[in-house]
C-alpha positions in Angstrom: 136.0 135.8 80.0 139.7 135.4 79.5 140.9 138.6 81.3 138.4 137.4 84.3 140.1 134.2 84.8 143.4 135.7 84.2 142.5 138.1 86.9 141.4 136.1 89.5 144.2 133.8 89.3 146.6 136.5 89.7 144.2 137.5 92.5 145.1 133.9 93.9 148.2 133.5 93.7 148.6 137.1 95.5 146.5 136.1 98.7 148.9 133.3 98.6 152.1 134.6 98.6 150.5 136.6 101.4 150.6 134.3 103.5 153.5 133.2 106.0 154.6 132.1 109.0 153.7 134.1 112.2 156.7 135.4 114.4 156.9 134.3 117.7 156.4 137.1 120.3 160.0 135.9 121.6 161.5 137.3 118.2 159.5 140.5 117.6 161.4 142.6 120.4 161.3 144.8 123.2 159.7 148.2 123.7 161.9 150.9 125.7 159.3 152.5 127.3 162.6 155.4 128.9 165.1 157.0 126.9 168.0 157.0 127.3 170.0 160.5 129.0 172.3 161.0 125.6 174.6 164.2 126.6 174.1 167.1 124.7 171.2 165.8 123.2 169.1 169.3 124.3 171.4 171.4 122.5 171.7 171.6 118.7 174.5 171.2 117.0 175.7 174.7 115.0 174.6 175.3 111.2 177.5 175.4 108.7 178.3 179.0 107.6 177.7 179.3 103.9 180.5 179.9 101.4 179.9 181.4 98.2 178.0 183.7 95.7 174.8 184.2 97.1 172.1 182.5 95.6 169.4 184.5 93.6 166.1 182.6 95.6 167.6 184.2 98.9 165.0 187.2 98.2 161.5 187.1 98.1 159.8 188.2 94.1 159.2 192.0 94.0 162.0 193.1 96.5 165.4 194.6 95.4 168.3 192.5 95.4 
């Protein structure tokens, strides 16, 4: 009986804390609906050449190294 009063308090005083103010449309934003022409945007920019020992998962189980 105790952990069911215990629990629905809790229960309680979660829906509570749930509950706030709502924001105002005014304060929630705008949505771009277009975006923005950012140059060189369509091309990738190069990997990083790697520079060390290589690394012993670079081959697959079963094949030579």
């Amino acid at each position: 009986m105790r952990l069911r009063i215990t629990f629905l308090c809790g229960l309680g005083l979660l829906s509570i804390l749930g509950c706030e103010q709502r924001i105002p449309k005014e304060e929630l934003g705008t949505i771009v609906f277009e975006v923005p022409a950012v140059p060189g945007a369509e091309k990738p920019p190069p990997m990083p050449e790697l520079v060390g020992a290589p690394d012993s998962h670079d081959t697959l189980p079963g094949e030579p190294p």
